[in-house]
KOLFI-704857 format. One record per residue: residue number from 0; residue in three letters; chain; z, x, y of N, C-alpha, C, O in turn. Coordinates in steps of 0.1 Angstrom, whole numbers. Example, Ala and Ser with C-alpha at 12.3 -4.5 7.8 and 13.67 -1.06 7.14 Angstrom:
<recs>
REC   num   residuo   cadena    n.c3    n.c1    n.c2   ca.c3   ca.c1   ca.c2    c.c3    c.c1    c.c2    o.c3    o.c1    o.c2
REC     0       ALA        A      78     132     -57      78     123     -45      78     132     -33      85     142     -33
REC     1       SER        A      71     128     -22      71     137     -11      79     129       0      80     134      11
</recs>
This chain:
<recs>
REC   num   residuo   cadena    n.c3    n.c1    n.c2   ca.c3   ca.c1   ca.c2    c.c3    c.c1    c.c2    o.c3    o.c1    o.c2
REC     0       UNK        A    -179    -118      63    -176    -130      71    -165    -126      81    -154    -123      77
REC     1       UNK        A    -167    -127      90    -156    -125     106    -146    -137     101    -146    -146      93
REC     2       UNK        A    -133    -130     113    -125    -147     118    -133    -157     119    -132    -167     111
REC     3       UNK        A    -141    -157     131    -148    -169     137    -156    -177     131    -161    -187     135
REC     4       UNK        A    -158    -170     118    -174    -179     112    -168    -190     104    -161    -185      95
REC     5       UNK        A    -169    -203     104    -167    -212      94    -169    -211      80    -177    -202      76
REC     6       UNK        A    -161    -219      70    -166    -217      54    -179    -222      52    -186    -215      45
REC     7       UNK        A    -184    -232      58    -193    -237      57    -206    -237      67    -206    -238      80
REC     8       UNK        A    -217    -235      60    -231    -240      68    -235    -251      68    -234    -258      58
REC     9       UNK        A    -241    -254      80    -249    -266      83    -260    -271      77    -259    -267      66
REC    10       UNK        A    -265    -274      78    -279    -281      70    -294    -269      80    -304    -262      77
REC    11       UNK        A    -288    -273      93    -295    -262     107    -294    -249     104    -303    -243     108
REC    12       UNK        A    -286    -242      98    -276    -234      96    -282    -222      86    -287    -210      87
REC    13       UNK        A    -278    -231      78    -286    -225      61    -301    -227      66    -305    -217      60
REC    14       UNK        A    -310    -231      71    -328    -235      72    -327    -223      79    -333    -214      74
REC    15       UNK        A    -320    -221      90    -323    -207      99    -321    -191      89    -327    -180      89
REC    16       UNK        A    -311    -197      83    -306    -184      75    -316    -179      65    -319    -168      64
REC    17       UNK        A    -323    -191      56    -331    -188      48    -344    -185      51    -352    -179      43
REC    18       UNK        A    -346    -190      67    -365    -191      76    -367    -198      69    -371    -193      58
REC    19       UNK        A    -367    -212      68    -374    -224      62    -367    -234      69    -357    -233      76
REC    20       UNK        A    -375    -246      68    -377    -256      76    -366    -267      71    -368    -268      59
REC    21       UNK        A    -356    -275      75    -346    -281      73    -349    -291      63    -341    -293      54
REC    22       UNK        A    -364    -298      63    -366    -308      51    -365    -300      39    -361    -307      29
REC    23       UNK        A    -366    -287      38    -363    -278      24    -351    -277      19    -348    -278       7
REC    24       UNK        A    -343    -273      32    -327    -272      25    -326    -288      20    -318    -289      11
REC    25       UNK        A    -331    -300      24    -323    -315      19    -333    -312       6    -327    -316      -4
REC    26       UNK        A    -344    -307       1    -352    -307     -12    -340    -299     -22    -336    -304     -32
REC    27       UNK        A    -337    -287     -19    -335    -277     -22    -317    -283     -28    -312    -281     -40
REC    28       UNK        A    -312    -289     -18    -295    -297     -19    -296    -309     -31    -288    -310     -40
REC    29       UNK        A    -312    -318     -29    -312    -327     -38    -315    -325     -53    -313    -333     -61
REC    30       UNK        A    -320    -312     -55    -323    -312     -68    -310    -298     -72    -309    -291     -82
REC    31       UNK        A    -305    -299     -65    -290    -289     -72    -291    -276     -71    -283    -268     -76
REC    32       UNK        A    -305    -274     -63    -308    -260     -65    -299    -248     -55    -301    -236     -56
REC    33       UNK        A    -287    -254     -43    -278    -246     -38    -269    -252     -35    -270    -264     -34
REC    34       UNK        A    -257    -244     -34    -246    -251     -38    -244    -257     -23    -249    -253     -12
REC    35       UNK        A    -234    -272     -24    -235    -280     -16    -224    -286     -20    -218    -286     -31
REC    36       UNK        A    -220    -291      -9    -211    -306     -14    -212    -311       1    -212    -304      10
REC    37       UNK        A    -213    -330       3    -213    -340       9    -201    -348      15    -195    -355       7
REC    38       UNK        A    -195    -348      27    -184    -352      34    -191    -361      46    -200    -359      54
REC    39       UNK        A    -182    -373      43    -188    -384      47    -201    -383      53    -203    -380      64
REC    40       UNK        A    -211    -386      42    -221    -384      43    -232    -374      50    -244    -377      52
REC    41       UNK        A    -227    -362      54    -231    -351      57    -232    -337      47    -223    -335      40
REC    42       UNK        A    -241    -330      47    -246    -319      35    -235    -307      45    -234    -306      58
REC    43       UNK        A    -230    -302      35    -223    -286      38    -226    -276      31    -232    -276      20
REC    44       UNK        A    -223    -268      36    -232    -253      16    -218    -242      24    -215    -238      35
REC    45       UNK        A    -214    -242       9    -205    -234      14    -209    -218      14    -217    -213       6
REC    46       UNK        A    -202    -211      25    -210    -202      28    -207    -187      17    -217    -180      13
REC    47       UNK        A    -195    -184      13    -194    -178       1    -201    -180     -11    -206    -171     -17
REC    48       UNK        A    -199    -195     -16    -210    -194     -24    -228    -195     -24    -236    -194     -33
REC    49       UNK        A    -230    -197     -12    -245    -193      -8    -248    -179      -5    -259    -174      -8
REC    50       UNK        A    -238    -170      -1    -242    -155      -4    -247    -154     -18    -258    -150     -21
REC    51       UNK        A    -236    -158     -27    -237    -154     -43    -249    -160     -48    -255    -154     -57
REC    52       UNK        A    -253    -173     -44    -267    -176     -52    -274    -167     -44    -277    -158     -52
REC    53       UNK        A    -277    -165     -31    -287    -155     -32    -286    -142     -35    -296    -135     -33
REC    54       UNK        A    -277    -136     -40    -277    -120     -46    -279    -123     -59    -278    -113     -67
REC    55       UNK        A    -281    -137     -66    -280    -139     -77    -296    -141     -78    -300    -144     -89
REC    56       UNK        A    -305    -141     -67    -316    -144     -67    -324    -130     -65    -336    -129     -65
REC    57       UNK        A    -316    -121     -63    -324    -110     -61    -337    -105     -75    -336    -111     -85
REC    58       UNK        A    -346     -96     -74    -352     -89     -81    -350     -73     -83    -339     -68     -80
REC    59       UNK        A    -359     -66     -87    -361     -50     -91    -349     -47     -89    -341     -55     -92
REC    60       UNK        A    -346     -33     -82    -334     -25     -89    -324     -26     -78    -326     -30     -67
REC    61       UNK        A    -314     -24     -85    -301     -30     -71    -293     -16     -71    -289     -10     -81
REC    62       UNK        A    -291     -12     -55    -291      -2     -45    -274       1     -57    -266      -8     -62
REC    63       UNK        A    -273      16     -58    -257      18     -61    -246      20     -52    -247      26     -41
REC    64       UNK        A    -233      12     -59    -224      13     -48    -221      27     -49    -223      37     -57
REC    65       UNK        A    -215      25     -34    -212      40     -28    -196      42     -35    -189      33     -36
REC    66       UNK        A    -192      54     -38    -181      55     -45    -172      59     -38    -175      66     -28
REC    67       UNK        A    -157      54     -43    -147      57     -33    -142      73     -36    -143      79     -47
REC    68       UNK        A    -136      78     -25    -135      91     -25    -120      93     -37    -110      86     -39
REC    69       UNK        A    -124     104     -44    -110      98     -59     -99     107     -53     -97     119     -56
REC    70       UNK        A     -91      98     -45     -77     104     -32     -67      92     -35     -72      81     -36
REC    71       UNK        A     -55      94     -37     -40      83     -34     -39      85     -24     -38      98     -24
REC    72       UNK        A     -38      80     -11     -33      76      -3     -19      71       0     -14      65     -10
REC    73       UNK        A     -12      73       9       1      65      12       8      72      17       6      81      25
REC    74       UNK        A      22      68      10      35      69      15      36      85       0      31      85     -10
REC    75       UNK        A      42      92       4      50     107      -6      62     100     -11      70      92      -7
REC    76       UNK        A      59     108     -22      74     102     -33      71     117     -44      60     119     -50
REC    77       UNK        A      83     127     -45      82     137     -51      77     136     -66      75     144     -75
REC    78       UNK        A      77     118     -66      81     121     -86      64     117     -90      58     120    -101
REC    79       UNK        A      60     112     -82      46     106     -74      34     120     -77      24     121     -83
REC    80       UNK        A      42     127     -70      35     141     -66      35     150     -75      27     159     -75
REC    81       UNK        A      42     149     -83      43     158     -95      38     149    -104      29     155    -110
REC    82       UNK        A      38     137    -107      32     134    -118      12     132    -113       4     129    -121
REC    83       UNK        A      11     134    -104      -6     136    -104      -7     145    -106     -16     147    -114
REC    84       UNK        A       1     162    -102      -4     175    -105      -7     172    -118     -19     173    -122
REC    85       UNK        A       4     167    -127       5     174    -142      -4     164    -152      -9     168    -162
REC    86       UNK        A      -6     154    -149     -16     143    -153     -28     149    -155     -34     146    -165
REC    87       UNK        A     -35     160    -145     -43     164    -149     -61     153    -148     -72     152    -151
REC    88       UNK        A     -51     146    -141     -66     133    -137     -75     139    -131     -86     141    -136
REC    89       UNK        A     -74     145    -117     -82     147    -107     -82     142     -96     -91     140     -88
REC    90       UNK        A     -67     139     -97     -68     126     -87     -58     136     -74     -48     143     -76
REC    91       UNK        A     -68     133     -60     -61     143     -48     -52     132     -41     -55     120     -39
REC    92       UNK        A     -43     137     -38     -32     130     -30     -36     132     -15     -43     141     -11
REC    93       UNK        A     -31     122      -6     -34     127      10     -22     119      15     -22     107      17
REC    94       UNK        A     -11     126      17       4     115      20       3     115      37       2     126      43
REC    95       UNK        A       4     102      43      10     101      55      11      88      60       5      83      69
REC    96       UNK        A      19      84      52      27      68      50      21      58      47       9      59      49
REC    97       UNK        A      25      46      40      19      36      36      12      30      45       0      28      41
REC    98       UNK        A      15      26      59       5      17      64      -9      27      69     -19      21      73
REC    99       UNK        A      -8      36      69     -23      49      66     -29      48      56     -41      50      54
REC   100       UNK        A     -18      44      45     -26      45      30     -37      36      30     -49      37      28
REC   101       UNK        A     -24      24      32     -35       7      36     -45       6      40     -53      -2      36
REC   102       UNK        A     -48      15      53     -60      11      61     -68      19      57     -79      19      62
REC   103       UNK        A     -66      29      47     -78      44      45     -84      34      33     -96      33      32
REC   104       UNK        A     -75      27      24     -78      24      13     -86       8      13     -92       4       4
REC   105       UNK        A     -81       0      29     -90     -12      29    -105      -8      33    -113     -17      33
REC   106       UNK        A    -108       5      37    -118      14      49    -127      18      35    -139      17      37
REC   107       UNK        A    -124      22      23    -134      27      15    -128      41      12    -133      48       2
REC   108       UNK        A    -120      45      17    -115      65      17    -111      66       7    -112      78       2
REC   109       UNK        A    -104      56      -3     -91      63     -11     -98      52     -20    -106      43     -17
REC   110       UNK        A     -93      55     -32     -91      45     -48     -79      41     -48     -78      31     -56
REC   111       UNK        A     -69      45     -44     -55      46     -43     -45      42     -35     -48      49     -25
REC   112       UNK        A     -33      35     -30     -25      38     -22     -15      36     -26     -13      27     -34
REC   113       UNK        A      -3      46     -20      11      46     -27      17      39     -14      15      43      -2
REC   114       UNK        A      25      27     -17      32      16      -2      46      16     -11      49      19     -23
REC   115       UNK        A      55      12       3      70       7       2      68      -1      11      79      -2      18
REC   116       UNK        A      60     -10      16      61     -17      30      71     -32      26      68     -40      18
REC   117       UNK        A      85     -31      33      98     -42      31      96     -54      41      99     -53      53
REC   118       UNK        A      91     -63      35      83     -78      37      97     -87      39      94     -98      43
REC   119       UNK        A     108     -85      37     120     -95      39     131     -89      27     133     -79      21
REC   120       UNK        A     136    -105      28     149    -102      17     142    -100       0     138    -109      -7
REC   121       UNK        A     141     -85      -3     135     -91     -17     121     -89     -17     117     -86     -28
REC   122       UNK        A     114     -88      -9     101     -89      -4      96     -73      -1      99     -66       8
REC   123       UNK        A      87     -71     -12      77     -55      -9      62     -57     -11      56     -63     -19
REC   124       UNK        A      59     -53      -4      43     -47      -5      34     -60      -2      29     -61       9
REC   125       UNK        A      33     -69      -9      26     -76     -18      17     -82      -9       5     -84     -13
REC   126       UNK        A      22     -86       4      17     -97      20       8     -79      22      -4     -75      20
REC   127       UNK        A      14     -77      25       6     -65      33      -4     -60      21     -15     -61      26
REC   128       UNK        A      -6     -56      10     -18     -60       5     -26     -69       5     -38     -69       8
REC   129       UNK        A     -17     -78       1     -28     -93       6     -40     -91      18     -52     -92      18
REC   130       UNK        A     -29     -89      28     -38     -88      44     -43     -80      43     -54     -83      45
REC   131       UNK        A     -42     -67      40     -53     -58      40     -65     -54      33     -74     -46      37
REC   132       UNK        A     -64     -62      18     -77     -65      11     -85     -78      10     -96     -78       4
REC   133       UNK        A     -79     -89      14     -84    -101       8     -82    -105      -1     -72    -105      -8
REC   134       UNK        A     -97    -110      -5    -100    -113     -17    -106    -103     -28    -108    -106     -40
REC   135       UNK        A    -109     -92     -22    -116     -81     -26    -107     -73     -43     -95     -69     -44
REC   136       UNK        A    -117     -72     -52    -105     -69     -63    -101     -56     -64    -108     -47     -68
REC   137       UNK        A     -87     -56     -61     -76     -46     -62     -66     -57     -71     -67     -69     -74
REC   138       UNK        A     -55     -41     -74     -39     -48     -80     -32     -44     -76     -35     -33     -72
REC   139       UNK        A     -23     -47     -73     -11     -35     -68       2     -38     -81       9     -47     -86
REC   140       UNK        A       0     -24     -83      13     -22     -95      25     -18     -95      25     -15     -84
REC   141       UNK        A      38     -16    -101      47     -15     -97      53       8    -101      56      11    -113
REC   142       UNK        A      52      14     -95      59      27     -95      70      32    -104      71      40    -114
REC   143       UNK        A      79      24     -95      92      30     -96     102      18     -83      96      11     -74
REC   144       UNK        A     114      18     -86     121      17     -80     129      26     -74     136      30     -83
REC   145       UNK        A     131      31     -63     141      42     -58     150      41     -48     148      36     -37
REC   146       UNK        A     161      47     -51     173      43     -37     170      53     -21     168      65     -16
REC   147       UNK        A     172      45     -19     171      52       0     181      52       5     189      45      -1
REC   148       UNK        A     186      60      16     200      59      22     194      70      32     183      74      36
REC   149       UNK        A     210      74      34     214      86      43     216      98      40     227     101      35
REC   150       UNK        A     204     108      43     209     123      38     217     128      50     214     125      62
REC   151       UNK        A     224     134      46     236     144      56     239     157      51     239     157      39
REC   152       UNK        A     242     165      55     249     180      51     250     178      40     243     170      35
REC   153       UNK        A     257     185      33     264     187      18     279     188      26     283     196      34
REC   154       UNK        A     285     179      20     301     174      21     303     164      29     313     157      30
REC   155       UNK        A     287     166      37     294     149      49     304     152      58     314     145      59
REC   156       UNK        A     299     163      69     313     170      78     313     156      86     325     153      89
REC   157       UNK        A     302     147      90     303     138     100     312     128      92     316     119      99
REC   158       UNK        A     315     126      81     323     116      73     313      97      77     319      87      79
REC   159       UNK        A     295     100      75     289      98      76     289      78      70     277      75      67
REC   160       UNK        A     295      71      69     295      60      59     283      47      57     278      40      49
REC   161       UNK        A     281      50      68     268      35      68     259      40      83     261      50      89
REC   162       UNK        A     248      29      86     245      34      99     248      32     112     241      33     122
REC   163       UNK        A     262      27     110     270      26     122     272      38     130     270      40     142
REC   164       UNK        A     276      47     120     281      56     122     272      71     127     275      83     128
REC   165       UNK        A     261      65     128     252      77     130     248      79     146     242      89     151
REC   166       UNK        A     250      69     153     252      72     168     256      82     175     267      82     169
REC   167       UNK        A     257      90     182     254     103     185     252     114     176     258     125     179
REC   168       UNK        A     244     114     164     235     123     156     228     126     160     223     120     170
REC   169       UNK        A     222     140     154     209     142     157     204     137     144     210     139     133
REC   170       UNK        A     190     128     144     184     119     135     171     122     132     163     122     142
REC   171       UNK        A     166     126     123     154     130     115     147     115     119     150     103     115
REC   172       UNK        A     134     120     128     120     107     129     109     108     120     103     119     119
REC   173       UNK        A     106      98     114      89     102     107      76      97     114      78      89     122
REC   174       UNK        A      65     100     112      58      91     121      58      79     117      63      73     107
REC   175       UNK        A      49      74     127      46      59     127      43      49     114      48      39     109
REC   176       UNK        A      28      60     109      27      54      99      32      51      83      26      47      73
REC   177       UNK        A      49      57      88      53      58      76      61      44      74      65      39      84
REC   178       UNK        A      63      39      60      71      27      62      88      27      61      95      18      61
REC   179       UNK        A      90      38      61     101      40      61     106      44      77     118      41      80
REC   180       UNK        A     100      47      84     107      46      99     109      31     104     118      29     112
REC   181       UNK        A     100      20     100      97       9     102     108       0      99     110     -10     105
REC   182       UNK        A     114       3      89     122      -2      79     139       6      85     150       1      85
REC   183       UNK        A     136      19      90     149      25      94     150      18     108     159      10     110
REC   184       UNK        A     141      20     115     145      11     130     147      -6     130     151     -11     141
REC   185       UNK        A     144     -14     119     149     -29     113     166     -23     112     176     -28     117
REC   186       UNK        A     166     -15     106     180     -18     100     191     -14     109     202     -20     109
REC   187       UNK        A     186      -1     117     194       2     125     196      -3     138     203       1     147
REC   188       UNK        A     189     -15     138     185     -21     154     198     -33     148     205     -40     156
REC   189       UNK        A     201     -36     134     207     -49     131     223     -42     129     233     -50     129
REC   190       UNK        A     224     -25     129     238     -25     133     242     -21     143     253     -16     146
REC   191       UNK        A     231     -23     152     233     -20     165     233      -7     171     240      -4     181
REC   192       UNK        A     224       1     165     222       9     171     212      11     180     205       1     180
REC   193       UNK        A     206      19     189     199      21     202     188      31     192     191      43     195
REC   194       UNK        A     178      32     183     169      40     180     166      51     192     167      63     192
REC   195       UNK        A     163      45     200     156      52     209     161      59     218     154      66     226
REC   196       UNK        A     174      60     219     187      65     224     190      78     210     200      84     213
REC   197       UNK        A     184      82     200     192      85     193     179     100     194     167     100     193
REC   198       UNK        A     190     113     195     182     124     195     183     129     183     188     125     173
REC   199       UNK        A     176     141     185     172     147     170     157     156     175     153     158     186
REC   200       UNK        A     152     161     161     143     170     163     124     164     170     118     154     166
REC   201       UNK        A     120     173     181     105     164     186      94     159     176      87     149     178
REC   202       UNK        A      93     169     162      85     163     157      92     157     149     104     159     147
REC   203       UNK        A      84     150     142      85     138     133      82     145     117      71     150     114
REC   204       UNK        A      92     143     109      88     148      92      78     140      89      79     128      91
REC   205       UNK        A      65     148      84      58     137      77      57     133      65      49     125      60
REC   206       UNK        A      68     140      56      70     138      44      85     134      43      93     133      52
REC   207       UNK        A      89     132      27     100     131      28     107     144      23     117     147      29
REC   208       UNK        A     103     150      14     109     166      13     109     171      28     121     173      32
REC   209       UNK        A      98     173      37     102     174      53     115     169      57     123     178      60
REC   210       UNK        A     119     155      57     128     152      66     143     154      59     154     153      65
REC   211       UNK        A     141     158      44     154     164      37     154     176      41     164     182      36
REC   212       UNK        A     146     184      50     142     199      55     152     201      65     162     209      65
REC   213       UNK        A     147     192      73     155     191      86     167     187      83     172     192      93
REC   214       UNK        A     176     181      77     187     185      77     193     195      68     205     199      70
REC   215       UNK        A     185     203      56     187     215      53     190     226      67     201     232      70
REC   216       UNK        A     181     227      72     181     236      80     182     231      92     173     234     100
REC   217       UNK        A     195     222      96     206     221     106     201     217     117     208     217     128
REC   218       UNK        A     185     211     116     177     208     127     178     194     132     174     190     143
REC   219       UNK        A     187     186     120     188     174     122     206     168     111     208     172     100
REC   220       UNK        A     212     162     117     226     157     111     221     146      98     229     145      89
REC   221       UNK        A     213     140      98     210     126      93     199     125      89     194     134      95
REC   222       UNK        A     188     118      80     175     113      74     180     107      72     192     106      69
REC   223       UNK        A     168      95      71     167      80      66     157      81      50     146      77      48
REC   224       UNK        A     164      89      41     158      91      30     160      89      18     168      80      14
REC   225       UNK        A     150      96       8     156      96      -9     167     103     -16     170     114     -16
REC   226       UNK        A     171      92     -23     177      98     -33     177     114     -39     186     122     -41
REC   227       UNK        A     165     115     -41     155     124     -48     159     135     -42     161     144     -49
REC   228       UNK        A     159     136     -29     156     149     -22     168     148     -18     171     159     -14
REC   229       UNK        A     177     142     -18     188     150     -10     196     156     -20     203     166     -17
REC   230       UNK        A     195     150     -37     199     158     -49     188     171     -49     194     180     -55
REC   231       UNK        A     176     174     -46     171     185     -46     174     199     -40     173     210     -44
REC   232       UNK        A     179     191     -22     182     200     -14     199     200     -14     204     203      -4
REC   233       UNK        A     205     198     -22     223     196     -24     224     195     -14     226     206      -8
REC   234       UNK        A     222     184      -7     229     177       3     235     161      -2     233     155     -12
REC   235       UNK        A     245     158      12     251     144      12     238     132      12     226     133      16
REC   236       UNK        A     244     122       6     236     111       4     246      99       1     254      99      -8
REC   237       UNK        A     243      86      12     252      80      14     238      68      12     228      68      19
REC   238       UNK        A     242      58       1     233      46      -5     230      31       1     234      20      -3
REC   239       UNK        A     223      35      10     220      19      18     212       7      10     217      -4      10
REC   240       UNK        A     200       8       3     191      -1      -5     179       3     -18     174      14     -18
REC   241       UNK        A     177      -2     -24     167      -1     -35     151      -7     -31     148     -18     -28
REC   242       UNK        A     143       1     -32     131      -3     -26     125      -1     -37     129       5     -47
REC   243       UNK        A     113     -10     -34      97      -7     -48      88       2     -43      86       3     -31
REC   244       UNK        A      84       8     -50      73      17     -50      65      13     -57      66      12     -70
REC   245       UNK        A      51       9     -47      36       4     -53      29      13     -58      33      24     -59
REC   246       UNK        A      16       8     -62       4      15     -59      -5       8     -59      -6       3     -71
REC   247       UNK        A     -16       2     -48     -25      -4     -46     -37       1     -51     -39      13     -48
REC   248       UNK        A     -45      -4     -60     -53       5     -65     -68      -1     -64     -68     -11     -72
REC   249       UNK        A     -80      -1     -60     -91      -9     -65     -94     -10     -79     -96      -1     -87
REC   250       UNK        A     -96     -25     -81     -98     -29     -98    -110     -20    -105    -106     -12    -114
REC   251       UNK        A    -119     -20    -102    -131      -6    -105    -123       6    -109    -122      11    -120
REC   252       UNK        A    -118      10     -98    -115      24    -101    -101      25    -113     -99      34    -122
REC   253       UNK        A     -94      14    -111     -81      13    -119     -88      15    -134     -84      25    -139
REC   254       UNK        A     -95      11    -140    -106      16    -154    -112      25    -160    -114      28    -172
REC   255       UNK        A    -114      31    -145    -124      43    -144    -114      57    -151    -103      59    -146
REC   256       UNK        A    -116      64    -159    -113      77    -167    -102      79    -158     -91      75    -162
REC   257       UNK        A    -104      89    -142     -94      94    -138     -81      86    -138     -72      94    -143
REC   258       UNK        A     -77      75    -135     -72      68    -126     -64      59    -143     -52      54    -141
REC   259       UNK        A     -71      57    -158     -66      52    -166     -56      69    -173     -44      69    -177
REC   260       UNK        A     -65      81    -172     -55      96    -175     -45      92    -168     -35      90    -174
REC   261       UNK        A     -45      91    -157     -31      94    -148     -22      77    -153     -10      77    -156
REC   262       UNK        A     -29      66    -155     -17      55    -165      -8      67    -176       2      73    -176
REC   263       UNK        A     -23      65    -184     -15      70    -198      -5      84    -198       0      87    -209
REC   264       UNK        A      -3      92    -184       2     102    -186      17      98    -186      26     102    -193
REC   265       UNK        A      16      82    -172      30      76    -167      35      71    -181      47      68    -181
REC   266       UNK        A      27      68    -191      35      64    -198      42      71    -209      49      67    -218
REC   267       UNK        A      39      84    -207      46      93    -220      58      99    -219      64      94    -210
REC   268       UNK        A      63     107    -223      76     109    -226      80     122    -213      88     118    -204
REC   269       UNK        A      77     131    -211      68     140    -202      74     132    -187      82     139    -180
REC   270       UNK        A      72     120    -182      70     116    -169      81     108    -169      85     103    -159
REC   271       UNK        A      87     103    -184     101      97    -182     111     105    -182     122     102    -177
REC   272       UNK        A     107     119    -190     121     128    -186     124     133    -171     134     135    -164
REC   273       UNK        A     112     132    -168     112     138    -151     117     131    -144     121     136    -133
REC   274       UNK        A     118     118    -145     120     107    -134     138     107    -138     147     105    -130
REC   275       UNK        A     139     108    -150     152     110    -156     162     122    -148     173     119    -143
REC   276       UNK        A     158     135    -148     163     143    -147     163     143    -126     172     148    -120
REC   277       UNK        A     152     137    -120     155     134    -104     166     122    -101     167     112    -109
REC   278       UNK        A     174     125     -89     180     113     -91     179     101     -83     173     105     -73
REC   279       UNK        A     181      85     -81     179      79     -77     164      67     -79     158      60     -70
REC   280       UNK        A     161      68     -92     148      66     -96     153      54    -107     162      54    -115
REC   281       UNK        A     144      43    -106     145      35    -120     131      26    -121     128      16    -115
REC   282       UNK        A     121      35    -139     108      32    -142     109      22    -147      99      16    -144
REC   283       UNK        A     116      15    -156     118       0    -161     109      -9    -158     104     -16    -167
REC   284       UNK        A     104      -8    -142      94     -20    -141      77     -11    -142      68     -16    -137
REC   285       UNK        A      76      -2    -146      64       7    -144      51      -3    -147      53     -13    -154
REC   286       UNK        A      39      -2    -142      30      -9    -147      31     -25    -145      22     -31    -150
REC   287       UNK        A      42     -32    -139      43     -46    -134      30     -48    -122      26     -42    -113
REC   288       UNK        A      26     -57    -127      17     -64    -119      25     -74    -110      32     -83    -113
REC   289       UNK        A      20     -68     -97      24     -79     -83      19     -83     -72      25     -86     -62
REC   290       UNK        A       2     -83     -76      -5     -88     -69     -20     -82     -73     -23     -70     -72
REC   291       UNK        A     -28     -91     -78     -39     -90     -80     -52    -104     -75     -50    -117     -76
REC   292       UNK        A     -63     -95     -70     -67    -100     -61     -78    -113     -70     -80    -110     -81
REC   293       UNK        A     -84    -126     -66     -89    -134     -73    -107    -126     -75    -114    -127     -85
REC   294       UNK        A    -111    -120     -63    -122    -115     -70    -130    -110     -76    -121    -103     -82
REC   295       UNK        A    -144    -105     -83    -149     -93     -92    -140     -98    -107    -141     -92    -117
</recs>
């Protein structure tokens, strides 16, 4: 169903849809045999549920769905990445930011998508799932929580403190589709800084180990990054906010063998020491449900 098409069919409407003649749909309305309901005195059939009586009318054998390709999608998160290697599901990663994940994964590409997308005060993911699946059944579960901030050198020669202070840096960019540049240019625009004024290296990190790269290797003063990686690469790291880490998942596939291995791996002891021993990580809310969709 498009934008433009109404919930409801017409009496005209439905007779064209079915190739039958309008005195049928009022036979067909009066004896209960399609769904309907009456507003001031006019027949409606609503058009959702007239799809379903007729696939519910079908015969012989019914065509197999086509399967989603078994890929996570999204946004990179190191602890993410290591726990699918070792899980041992089969499940392939393809990182190049959440709102890529979203659309590979409303598109049919992925079973999977890993999002941070920051919806307001308080507010993650959950709208931007919404919009990008519907009614269609998915869940989206909860990751991890992880801190973000500012990677800098190791010692912080710029004496680095908030993002006031990062105006004449050179500033690590990610692409577009990551949600985390999205979210760096919100924040930095509210302390007034000039984004687009602000130099740094031409390409853009597409990951986040990448953009903890770039300031390893002096190519950049500043990332708008994790926790994670700047304890990896001993560098500075100065704590702006706590974000959620999803995973959108299709309800089908969320059941399916690979996709329940890789639950049961998050929950064993194995993937809490890991998340333990990286820093800036808190599993507490693992497996929370925060948005599931009404259909299937």
């Amino acid at each position: 169903m498009t934008a433009t098409e109404p919930d409801y069919l017409t009496t005209r409407e439905l007779a064209d849809l079915l190739r039958i003649k309008e005195r049928k749909v009022y036979d067909l309305a009066a004896s209960g045999d399609v769904p309907c309901v009456r507003v001031v005195g006019k027949l409606l059939f609503p058009r959702g549920e007239v799809a379903a009586w007729i696939a519910a009318s079908r015969s012989g054998p019914t065509a197999p769905t086509a399967r989603v390709p078994l890929i996570l999608a999204g946004s990179h998160d190191p602890l993410l990445e290591w726990a699918l290697r070792e899980s041992g599901s089969g499940i392939a990663a393809f990182f190049d930011g959440s709102l890529d994940g979203v659309e590979r994964l409303s598109r049919g590409e992925a079973v999977a998508c890993a999002m941070h997308v920051h919806e307001g005060e308080g507010a993650w993911n959950t709208d931007t799932a919404r919009r990008a699946v519907g009614d269609r059944p998915t869940v989206l579960i909860e990751f991890a929580r992880r801190q973000r901030g500012l990677i800098v050198p190791a010692g912080n020669p710029q004496a680095v403190t908030g993002l006031r202070d990062i105006a004449g840096l050179r500033v690590v960019r990610r692409q577009r589709s990551a949600a985390s540049q999205g979210l760096f240019e919100t924040l930095a625009g509210e302390a007034g800084i000039d984004v687009a004024a602000l130099a740094g290296p031409a390409s853009p990190a597409l990951t986040e180990d990448e953009a903890a790269l770039q300031v390893q290797e002096d190519k950049a003063q500043v990332a708008f990054g994790l926790a994670a990686m700047a304890a990896r690469y001993r560098l500075g790291f100065v704590p702006l906010l706590e974000e959620r880490f999803d995973i959108l998942v299709w309800r089908r596939d969320y059941f399916e063998a690979p996709f329940q291995t890789f639950m049961r791996f998050l929950s064993g002891k194995p993937f809490a020491d890991r998340a333990g021993e990286l820093m800036g990580y808190d599993i507490s809310g693992l497996g929370r449900v925060h948005f599931n969709s009404d259909a299937g």
